[in-house]
C-alpha positions as CSV (number, residue, x, y, z in Angstrom):
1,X,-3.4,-77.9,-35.1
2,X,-6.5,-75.5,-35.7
3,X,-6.6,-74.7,-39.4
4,X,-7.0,-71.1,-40.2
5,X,-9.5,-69.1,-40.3
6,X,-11.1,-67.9,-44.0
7,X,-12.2,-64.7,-42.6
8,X,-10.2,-62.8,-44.1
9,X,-9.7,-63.9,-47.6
10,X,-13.1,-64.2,-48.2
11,X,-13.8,-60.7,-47.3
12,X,-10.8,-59.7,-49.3
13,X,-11.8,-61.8,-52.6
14,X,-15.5,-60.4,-52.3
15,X,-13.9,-56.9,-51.7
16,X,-11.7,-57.6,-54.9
17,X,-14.6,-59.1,-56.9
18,X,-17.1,-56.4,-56.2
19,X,-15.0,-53.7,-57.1
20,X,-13.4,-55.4,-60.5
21,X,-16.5,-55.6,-61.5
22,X,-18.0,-52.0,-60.6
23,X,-15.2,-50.7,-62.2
24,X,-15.2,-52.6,-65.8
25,X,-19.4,-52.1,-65.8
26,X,-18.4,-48.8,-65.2
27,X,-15.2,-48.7,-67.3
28,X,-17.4,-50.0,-70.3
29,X,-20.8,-47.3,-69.8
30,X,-18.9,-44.6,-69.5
31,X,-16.5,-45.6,-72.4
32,X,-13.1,-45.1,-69.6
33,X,-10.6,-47.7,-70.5
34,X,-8.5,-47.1,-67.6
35,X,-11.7,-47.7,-65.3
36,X,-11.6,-51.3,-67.2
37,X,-7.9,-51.9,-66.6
38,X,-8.5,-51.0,-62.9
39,X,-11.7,-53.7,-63.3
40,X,-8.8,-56.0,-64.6
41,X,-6.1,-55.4,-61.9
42,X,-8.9,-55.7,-59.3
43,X,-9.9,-59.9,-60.7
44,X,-6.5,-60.5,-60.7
45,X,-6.0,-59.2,-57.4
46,X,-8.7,-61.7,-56.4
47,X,-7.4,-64.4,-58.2
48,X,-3.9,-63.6,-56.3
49,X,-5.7,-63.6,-53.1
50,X,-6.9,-67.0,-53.7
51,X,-3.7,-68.7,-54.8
52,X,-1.5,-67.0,-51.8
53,X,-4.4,-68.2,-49.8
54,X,-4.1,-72.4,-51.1
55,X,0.3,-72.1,-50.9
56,X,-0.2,-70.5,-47.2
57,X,-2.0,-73.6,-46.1
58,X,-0.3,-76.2,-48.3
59,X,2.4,-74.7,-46.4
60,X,1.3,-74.6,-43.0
61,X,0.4,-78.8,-43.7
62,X,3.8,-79.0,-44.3
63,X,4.5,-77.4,-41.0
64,X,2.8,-79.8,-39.3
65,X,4.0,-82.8,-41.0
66,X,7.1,-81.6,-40.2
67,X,6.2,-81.1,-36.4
68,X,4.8,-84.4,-36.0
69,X,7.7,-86.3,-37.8
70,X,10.2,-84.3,-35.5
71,X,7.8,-85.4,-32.2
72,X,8.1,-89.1,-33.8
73,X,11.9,-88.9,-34.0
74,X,12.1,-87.2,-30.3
75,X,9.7,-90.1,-29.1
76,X,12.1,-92.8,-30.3
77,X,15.1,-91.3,-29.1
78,X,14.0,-91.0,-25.6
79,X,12.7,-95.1,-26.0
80,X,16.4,-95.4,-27.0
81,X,18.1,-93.8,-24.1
82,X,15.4,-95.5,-21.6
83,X,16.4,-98.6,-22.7
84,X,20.3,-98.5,-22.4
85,X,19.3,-96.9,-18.8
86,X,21.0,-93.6,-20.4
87,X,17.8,-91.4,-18.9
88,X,19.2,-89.1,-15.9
């Protein structure tokens, strides 16, 4: 199976990571709190991004482990049938 691409996530962690920290440099020069909370919500958006990114392909390797035990089970099944001449 082709793994999946990183595209995306990486431009949407460097998106994330850019503006959390525009926003808290700014949030702290200007003296606006609520820019630095929106600095805050912005890392752990990043951080989010990162962590659905490691369960989607943890669970995609599942996937396939699954697929390939199923093609196992198929394969012997057939070897069973073939040789009690059970095969139409």
């Amino acid at each position: 199976m082709k793994p999946p691409s990183r595209t995306l996530t990486t431009l949407a962690v460097s998106v994330l990571s850019l503006d959390a920290l525009l926003l808290t440099y700014g949030g702290i020069a200007w003296s606006r709190p609520l820019l630095t909370v929106a600095g805050g919500a912005c890392a752990l958006g990043s951080v989010l991004v990162v962590l659905g990114w490691r369960r989607y392909r943890r669970t995609l390797a599942e996937l396939d482990a699954a697929r390939r035990e199923i093609r196992r089970e198929v394969e012997s099944i057939r070897e069973l049938l073939h040789s009690h001449r059970l095969d139409n």
